[in-house]
MDTraj code that builds the backbone (N, CA, C; nanometers):
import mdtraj as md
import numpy as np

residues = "UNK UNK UNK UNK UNK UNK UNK UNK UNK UNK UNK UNK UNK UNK UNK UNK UNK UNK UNK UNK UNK UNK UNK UNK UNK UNK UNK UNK UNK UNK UNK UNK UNK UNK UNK UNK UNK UNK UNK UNK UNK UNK UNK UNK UNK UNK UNK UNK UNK UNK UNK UNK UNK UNK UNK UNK UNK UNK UNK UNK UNK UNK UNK UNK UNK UNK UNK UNK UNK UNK UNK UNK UNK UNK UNK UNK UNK UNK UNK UNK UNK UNK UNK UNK UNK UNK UNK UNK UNK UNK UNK UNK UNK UNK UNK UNK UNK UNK UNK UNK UNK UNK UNK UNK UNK UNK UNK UNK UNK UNK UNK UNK UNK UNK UNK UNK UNK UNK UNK UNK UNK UNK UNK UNK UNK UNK UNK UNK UNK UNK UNK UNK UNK UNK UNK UNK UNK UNK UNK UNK UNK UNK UNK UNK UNK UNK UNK UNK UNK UNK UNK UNK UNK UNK UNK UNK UNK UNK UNK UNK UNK UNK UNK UNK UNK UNK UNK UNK UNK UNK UNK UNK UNK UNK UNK UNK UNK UNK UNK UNK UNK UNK UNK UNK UNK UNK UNK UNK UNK UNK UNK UNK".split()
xyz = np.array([
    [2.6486, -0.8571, -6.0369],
    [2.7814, -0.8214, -5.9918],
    [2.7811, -0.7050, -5.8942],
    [2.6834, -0.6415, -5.8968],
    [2.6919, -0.4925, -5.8007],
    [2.6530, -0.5539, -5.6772],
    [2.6222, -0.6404, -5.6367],
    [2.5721, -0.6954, -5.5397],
    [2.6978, -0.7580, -5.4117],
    [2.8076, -0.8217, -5.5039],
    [2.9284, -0.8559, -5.4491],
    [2.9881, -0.7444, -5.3358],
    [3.0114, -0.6139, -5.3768],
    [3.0846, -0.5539, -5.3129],
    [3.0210, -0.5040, -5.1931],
    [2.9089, -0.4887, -5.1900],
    [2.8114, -0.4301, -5.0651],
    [2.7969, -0.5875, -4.9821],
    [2.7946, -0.7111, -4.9946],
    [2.8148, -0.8522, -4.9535],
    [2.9402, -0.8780, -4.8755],
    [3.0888, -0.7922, -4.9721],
    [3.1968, -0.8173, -4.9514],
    [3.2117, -0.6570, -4.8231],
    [3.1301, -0.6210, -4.8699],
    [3.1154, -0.5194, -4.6973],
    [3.0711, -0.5315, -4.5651],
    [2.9167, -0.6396, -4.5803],
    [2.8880, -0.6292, -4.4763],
    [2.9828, -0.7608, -4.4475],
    [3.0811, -0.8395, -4.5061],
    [3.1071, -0.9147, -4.4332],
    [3.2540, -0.8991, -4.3362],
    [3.3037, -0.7929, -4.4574],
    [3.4599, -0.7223, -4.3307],
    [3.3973, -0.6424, -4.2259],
    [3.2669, -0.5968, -4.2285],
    [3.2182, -0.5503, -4.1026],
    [3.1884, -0.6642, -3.9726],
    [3.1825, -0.7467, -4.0380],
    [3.1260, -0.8922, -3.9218],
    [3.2311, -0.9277, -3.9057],
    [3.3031, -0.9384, -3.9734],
    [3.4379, -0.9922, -3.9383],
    [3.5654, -0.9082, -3.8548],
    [3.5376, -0.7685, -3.9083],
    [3.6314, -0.6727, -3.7500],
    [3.5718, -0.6393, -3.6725],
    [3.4163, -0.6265, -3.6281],
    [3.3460, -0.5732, -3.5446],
    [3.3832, -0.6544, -3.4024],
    [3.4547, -0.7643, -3.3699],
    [3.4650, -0.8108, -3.2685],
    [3.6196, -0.7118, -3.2063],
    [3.6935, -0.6565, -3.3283],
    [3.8081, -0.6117, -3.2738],
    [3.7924, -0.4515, -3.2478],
    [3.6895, -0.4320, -3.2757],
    [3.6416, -0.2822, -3.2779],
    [3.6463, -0.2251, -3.1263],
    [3.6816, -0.2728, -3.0431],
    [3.6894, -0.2124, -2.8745],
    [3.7769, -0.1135, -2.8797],
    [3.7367, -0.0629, -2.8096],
    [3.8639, 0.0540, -2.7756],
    [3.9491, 0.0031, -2.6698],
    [3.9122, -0.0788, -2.5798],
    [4.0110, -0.1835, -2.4609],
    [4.1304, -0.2492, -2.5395],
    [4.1983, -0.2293, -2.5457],
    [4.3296, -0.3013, -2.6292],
    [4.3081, -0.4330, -2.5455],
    [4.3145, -0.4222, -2.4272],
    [4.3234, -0.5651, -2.3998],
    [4.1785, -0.6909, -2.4252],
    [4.1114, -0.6727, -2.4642],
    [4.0420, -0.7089, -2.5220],
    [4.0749, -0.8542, -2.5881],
    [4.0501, -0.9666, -2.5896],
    [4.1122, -1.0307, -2.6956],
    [3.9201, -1.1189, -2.7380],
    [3.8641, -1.0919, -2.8493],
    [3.7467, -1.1334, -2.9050],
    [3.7674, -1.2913, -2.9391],
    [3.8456, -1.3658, -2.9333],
    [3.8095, -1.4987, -2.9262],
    [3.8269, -1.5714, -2.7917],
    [3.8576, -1.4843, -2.7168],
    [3.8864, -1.5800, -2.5386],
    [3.7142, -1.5264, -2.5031],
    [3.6931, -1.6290, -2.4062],
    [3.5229, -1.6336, -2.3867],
    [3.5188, -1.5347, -2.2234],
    [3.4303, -1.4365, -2.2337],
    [3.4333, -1.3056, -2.1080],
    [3.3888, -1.4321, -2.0645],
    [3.4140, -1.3995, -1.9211],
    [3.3399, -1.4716, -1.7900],
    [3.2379, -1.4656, -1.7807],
    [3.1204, -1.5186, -1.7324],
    [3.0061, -1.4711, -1.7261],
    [2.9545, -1.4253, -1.6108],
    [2.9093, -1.3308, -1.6057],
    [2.8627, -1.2449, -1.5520],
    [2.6638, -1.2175, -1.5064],
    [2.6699, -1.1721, -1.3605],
    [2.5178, -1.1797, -1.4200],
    [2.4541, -0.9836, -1.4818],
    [2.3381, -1.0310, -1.5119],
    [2.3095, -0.9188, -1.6117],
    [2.2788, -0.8179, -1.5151],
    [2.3284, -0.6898, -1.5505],
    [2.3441, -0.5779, -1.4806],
    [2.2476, -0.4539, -1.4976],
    [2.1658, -0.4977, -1.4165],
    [1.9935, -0.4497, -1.3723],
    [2.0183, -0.3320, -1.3099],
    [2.1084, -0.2085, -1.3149],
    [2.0919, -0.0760, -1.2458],
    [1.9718, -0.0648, -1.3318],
    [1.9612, 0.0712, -1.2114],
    [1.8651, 0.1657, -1.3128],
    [1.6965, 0.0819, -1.3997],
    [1.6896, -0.0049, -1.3161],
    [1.5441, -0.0842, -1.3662],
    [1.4631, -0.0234, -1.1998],
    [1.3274, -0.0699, -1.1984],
    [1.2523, 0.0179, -1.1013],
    [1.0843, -0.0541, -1.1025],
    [1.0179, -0.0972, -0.9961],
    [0.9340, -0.1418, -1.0373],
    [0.8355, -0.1226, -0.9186],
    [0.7099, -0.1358, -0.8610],
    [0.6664, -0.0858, -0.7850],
    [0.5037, -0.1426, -0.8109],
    [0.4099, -0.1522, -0.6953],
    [0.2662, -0.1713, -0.6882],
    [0.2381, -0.0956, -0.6119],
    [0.0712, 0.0206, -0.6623],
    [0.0227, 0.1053, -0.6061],
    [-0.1134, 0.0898, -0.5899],
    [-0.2066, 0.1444, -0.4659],
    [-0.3218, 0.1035, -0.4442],
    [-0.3772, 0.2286, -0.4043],
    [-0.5451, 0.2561, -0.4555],
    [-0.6143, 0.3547, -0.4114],
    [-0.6992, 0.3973, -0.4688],
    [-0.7480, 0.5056, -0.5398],
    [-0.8934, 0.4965, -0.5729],
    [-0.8712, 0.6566, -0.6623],
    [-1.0298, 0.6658, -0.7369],
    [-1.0024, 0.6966, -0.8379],
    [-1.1227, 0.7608, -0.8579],
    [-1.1616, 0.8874, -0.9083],
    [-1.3390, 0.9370, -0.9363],
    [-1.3077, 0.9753, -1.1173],
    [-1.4310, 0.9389, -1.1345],
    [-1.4635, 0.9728, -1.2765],
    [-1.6103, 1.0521, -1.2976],
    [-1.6218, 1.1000, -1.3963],
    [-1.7694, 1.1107, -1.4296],
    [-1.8537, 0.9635, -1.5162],
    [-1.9695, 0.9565, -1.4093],
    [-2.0202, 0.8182, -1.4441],
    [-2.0766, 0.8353, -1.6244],
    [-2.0850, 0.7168, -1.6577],
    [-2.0989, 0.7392, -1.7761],
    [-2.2698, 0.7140, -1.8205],
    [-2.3196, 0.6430, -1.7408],
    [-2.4966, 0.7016, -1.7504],
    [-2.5325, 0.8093, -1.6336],
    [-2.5179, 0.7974, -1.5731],
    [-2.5937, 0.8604, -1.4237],
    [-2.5197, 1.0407, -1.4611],
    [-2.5976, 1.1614, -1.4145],
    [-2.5043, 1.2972, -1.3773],
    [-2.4619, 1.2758, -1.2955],
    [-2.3111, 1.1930, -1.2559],
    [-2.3006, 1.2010, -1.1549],
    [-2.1853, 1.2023, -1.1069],
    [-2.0639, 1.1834, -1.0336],
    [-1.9546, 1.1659, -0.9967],
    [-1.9465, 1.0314, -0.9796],
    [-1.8792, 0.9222, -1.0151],
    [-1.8777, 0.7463, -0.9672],
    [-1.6835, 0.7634, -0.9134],
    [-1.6982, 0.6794, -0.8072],
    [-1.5639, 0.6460, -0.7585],
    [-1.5449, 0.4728, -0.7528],
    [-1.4007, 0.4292, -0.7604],
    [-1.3714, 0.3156, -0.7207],
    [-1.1635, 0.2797, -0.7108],
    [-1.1941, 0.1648, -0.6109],
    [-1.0901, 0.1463, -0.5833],
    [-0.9849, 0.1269, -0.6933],
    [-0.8839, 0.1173, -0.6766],
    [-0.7865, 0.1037, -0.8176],
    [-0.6447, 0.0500, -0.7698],
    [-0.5859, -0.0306, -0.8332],
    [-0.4494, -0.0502, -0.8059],
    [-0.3554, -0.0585, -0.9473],
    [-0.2129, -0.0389, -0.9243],
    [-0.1335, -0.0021, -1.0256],
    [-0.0072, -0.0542, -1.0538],
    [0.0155, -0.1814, -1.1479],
    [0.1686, -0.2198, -1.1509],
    [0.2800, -0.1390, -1.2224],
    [0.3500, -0.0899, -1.1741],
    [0.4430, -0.0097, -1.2578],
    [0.5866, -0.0402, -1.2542],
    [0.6470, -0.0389, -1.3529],
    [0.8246, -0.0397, -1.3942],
    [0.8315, 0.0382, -1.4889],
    [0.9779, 0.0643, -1.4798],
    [1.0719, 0.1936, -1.5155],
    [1.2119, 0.1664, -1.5212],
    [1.3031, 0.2182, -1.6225],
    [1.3913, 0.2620, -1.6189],
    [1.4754, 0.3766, -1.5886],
    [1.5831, 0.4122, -1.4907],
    [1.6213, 0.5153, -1.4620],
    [1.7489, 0.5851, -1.6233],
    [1.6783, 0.6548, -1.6663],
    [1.8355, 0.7059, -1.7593],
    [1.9337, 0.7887, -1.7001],
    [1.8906, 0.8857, -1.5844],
    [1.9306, 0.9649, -1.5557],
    [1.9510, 0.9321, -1.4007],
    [1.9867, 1.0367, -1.2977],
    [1.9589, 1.0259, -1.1457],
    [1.8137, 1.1168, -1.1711],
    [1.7395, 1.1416, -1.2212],
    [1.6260, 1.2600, -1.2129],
    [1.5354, 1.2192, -1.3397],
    [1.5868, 1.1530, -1.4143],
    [1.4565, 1.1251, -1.5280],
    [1.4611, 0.9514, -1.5909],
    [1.3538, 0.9291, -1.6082],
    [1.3281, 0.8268, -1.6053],
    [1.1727, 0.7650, -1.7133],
    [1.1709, 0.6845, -1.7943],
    [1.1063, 0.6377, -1.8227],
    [0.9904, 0.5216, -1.7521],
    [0.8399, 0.5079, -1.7537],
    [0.8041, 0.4354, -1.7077],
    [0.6764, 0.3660, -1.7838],
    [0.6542, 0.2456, -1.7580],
    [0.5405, 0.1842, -1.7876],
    [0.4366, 0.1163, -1.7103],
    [0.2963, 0.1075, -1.7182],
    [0.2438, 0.0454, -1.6050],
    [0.1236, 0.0203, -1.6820],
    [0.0411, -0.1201, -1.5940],
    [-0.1002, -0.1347, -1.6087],
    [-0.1903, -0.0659, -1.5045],
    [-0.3077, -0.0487, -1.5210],
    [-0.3555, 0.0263, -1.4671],
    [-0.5374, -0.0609, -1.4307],
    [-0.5230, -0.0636, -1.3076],
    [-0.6739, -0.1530, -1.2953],
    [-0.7747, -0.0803, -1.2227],
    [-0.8725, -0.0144, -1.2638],
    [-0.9237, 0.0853, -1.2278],
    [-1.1338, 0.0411, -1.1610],
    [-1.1080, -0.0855, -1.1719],
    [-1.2261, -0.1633, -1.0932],
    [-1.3493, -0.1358, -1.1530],
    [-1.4454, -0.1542, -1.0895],
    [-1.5499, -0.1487, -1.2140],
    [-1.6837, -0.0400, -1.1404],
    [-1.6938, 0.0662, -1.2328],
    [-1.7864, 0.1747, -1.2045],
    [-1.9405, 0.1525, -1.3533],
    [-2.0574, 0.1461, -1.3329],
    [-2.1632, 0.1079, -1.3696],
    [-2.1640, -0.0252, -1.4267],
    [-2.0977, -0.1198, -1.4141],
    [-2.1123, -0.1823, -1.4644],
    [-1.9934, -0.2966, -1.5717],
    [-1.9005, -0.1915, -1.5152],
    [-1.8465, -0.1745, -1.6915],
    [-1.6863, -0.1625, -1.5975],
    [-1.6172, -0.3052, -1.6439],
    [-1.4237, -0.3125, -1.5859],
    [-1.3703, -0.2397, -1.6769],
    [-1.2654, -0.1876, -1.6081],
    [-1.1890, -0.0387, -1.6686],
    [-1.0677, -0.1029, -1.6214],
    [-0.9443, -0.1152, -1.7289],
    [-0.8266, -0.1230, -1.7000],
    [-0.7405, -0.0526, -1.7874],
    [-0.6324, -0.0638, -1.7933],
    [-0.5610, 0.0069, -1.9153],
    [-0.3983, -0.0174, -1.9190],
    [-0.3048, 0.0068, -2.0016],
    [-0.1672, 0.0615, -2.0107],
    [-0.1241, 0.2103, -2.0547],
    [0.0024, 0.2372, -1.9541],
    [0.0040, 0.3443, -2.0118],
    [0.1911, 0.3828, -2.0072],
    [0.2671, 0.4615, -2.0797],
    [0.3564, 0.5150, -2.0905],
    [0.4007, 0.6505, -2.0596],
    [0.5144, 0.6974, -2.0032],
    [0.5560, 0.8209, -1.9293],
    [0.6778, 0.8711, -1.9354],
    [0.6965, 0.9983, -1.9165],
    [0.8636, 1.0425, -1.8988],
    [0.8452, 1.0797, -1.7577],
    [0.9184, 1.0320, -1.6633],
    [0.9213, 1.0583, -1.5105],
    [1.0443, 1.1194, -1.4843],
    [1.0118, 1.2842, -1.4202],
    [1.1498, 1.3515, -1.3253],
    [1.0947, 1.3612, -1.1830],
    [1.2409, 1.3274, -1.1149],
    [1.2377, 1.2961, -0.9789],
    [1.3132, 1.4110, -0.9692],
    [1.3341, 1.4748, -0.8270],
    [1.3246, 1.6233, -0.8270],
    [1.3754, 1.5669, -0.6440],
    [1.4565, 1.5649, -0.6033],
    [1.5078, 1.5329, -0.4359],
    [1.5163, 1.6933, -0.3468],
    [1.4274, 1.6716, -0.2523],
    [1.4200, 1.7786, -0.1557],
    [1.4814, 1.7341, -0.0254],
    [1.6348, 1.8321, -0.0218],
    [1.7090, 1.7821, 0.0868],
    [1.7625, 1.7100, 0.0501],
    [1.8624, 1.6263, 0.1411],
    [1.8972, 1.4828, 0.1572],
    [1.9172, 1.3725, 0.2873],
    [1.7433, 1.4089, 0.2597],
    [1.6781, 1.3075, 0.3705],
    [1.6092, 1.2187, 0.3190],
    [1.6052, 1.1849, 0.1731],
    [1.5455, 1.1202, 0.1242],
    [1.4374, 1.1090, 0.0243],
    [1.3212, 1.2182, 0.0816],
    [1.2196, 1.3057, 0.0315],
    [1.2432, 1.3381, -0.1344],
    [1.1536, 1.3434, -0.2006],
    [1.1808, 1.4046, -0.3271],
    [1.0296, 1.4171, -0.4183],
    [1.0187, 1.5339, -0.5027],
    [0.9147, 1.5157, -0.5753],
    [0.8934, 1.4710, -0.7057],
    [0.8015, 1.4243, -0.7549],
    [0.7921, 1.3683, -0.9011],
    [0.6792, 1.3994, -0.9857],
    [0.7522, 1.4344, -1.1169],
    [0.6089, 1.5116, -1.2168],
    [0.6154, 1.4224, -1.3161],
    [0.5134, 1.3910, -1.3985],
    [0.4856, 1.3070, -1.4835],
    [0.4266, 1.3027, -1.6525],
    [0.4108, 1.3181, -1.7103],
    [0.3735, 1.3059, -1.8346],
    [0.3756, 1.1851, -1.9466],
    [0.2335, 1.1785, -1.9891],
    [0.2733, 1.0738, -2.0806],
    [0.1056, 1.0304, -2.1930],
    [0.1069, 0.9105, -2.1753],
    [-0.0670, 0.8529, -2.2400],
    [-0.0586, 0.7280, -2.1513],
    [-0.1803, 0.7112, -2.1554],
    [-0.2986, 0.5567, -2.1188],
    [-0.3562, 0.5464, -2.2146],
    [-0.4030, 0.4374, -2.2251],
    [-0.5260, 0.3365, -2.3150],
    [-0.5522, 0.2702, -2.2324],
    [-0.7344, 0.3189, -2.1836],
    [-0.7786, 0.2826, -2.1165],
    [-0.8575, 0.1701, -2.1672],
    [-0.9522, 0.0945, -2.1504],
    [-1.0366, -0.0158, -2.1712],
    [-1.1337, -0.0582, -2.1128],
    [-1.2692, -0.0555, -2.1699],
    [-1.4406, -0.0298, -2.0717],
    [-1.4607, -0.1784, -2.1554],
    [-1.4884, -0.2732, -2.0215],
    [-1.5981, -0.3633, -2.1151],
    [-1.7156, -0.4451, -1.9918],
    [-1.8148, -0.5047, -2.0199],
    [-1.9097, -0.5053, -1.9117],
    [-2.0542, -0.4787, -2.0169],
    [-2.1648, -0.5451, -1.9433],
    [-2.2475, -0.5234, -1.9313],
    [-2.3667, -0.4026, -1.8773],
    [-2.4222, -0.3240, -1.9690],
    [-2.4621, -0.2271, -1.9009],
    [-2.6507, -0.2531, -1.9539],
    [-2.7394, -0.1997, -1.8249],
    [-2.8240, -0.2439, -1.8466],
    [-2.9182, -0.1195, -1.8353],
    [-3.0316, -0.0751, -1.9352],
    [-3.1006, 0.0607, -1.9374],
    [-3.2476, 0.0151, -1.9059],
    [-3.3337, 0.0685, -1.8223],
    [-3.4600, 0.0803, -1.7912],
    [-3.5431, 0.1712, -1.9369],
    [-3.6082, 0.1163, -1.9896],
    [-3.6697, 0.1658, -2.1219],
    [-3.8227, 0.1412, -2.1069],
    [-3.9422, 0.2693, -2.1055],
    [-4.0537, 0.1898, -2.0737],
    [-4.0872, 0.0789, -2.0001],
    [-4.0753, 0.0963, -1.8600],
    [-4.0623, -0.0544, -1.7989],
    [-3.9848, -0.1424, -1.8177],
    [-3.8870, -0.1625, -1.9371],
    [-3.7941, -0.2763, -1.9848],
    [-3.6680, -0.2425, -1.9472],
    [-3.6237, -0.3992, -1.9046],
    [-3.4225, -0.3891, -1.8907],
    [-3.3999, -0.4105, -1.9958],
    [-3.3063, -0.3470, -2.0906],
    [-3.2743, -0.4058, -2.1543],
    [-3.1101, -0.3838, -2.1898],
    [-3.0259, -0.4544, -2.1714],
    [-2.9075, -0.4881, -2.1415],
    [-2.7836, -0.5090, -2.2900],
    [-2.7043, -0.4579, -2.2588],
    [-2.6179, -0.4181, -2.3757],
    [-2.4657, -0.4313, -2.3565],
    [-2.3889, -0.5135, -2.4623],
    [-2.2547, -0.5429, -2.4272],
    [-2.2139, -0.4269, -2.4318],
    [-2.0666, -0.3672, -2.3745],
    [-2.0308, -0.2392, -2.3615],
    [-1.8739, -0.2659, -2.4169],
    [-1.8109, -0.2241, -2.5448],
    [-1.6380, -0.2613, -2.5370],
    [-1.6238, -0.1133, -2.6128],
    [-1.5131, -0.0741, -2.5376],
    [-1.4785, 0.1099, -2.5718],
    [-1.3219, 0.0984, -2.4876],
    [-1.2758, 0.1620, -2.6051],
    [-1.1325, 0.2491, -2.5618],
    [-1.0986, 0.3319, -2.6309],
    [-1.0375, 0.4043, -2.5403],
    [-0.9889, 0.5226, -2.5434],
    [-0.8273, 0.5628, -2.4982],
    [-0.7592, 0.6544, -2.5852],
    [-0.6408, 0.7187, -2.5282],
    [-0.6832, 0.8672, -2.4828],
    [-0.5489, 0.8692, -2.3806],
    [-0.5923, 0.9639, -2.2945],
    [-0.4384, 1.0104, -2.2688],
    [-0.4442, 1.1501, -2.2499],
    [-0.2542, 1.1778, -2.2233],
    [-0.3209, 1.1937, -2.0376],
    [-0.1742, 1.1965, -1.9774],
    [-0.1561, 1.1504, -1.8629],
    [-0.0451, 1.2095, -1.7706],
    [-0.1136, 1.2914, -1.6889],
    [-0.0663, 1.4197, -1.5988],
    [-0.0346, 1.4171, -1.4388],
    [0.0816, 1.3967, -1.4159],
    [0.0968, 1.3678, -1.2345],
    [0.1641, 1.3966, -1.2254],
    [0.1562, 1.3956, -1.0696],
    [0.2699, 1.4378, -0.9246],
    [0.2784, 1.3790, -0.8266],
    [0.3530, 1.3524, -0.7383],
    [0.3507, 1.3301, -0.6271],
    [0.5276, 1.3228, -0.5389],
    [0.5142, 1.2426, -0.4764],
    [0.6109, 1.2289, -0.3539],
    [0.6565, 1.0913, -0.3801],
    [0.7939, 1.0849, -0.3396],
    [0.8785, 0.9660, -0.3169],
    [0.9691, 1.0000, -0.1854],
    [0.9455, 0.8928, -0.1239],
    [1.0374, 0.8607, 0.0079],
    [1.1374, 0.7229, 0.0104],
    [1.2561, 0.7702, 0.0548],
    [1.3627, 0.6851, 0.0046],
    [1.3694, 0.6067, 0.1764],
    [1.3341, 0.4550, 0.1312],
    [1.3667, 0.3860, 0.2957],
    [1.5083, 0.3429, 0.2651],
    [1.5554, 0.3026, 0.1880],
    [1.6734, 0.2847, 0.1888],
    [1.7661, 0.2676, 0.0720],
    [1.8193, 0.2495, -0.0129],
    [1.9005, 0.2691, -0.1271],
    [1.8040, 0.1611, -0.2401],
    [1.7175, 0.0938, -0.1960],
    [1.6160, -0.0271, -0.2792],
    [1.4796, 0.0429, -0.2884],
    [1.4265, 0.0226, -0.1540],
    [1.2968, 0.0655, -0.1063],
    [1.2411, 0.1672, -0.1064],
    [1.1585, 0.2369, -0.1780],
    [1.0829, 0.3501, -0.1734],
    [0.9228, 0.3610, -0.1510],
    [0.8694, 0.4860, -0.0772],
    [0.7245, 0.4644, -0.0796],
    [0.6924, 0.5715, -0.1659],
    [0.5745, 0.5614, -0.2335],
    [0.5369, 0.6681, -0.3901],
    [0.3692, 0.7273, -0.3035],
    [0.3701, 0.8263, -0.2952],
    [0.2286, 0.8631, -0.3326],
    [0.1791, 0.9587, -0.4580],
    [0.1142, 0.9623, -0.5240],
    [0.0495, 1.0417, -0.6315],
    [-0.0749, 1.0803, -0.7018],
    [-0.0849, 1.1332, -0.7901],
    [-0.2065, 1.1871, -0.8198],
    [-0.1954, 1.1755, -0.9834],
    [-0.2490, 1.1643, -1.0421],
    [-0.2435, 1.0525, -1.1820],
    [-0.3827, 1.1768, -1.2161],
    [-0.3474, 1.2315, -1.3309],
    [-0.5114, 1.3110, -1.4582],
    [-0.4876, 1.2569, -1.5865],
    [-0.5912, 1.1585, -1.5790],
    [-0.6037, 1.1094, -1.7054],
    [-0.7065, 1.1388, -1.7956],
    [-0.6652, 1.2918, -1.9110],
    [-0.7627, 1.3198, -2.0012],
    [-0.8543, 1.2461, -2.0965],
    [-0.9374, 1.3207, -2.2075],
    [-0.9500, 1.2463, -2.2727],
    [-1.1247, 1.1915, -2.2635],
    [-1.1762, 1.1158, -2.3278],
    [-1.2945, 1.0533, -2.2723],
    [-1.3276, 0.9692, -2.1824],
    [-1.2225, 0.9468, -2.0897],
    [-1.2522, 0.8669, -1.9491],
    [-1.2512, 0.9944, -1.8538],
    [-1.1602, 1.1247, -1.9184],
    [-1.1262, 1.2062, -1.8013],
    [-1.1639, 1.1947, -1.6340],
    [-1.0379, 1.1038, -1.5844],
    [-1.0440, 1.0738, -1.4730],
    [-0.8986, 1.1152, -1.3744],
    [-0.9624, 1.0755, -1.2417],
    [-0.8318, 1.1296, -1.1234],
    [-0.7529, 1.0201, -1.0573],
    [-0.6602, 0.9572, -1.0517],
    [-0.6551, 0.8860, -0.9611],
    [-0.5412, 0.8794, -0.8199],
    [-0.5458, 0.8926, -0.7320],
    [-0.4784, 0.8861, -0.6103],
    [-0.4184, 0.7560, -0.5383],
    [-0.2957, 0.7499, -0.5340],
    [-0.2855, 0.5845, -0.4932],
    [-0.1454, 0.6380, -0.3914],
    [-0.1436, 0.5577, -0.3416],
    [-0.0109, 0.5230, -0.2461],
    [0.0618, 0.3741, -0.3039],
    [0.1801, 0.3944, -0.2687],
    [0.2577, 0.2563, -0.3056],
    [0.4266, 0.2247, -0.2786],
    [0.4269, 0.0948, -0.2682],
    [0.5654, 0.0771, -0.2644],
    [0.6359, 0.0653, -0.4034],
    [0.7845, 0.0769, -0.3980],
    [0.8800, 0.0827, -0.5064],
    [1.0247, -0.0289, -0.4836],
    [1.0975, -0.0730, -0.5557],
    [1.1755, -0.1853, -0.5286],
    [1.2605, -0.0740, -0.6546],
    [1.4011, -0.0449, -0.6549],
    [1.4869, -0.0084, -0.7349],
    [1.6040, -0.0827, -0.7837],
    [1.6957, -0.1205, -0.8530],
    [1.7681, -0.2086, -0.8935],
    [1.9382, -0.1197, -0.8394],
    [1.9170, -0.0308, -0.7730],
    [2.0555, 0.0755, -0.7582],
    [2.1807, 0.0144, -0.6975],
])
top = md.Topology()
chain = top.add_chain()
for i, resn in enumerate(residues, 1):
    res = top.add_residue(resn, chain, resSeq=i)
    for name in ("N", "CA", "C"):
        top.add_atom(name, md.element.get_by_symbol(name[0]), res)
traj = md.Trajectory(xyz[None], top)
C-alpha cells in the first residue's frame, strides 16, 4: 500500500507537466509546428600540423605531423566547452592517437575580429605499433599497446572571417607520460 501514493505522484506529475509553461498561451494538446533543431552555439573545426615529443627509445627529440578534429559547444560568448580526436602520426614505430576534453575561453581583441584563446582540460592518448630492439646482433620485435592520460594546456589565436568561418592557430601541452607539444593551424565552421 505505501507504494500507491508515490505511483499516484509520479503520475499527477505526468499528467500536469505538459501544462507547466509559464506561456499561458500554450495549449499542450495542439501539435507545435515543426521546426528545425536549433544548432546555435555548436562549433566544429579541423586542424593540421605537427607535434615533438621525447622519443620513447632513442635520447632524443622525435617530431611528426598531426591533425585534429574538434567540436564544441558555445555556453557563453567567451566560454565554451570542447571535444576532439587527436591523430598524432606515428613516431618509432608506434601510431599515437587520442581523445580529449576542455573548458575553452575566447578572449576578443578589438573588434576586428581577432581574439585569444586559453585552454584547459585532459587527453587519452593511445601508442600501439610494433617496436623492434637490436639485442646482441638480434631484432627482436615486440607488440607495443599503452595509454595514458594526460591534462592538457593551450593557447592560441582565432580570426573571425565572417559570422561562420574562423581560422584557429594554437599550441596544445600535453602532460603526463607522452609529455608532448603540439602546434597546428586550422579552420572552424560555427553554428551562430
Amino acid at each position: 500500500m505505501k507504494l500507491f501514493p508515490k505511483w499516484l505522484a509520479a503520475a499527477s506529475l505526468g499528467l500536469l507537466a505538459p501544462f507547466s509553461y509559464a506561456d499561458s498561451s500554450y495549449d499542450a494538446f495542439v501539435s507545435p509546428e515543426k521546426k528545425a533543431p536549433d544548432l546555435t552555439g555548436f562549433y566544429g573545426g579541423l586542424s593540421a600540423g605537427i607535434y615533438q615529443t621525447d622519443c620513447f627509445i632513442a635520447d632524443d627529440s622525435c617530431r611528426s605531423g598531426a591533425w585534429k578534429l574538434y567540436g564544441g559547444y558555445d555556453i557563453t560568448e567567451k566560454v565554451s566547452l570542447e571535444l576532439a580526436y587527436h591523430n598524432l602520426g606515428t613516431i618509432e614505430d608506434l601510431d599515437i592517437s587520442g581523445t580529449g576534453a576542455s573548458g575553452v575561453v575566447n578572449l576578443p581583441v578589438g573588434k576586428n575580429g581577432f581574439s585569444v584563446l586559453g585552454k584547459v582540460g585532459a587527453v587519452k592518448l593511445n601508442a600501439k605499433g610494433t617496436v623492434k630492439n637490436v639485442v646482441d646482433t638480434q631484432v627482436i620485435a615486440s607488440e607495443v599497446k599503452k595509454s595514458a592520460t594526460g591534462m592538457l594546456i593551450g593557447g592560441g589565436t582565432e580570426y573571425e572571417i565572417d559570422n561562420n568561418w574562423k581560422i584557429r592557430t594554437e599550441y596544445e601541452h600535453i602532460g603526463g607520460d607522452y609529455n608532448l607539444g603540439l602546434f597546428s593551424i586550422g579552420v572552424g565552421y560555427s553554428s551562430l
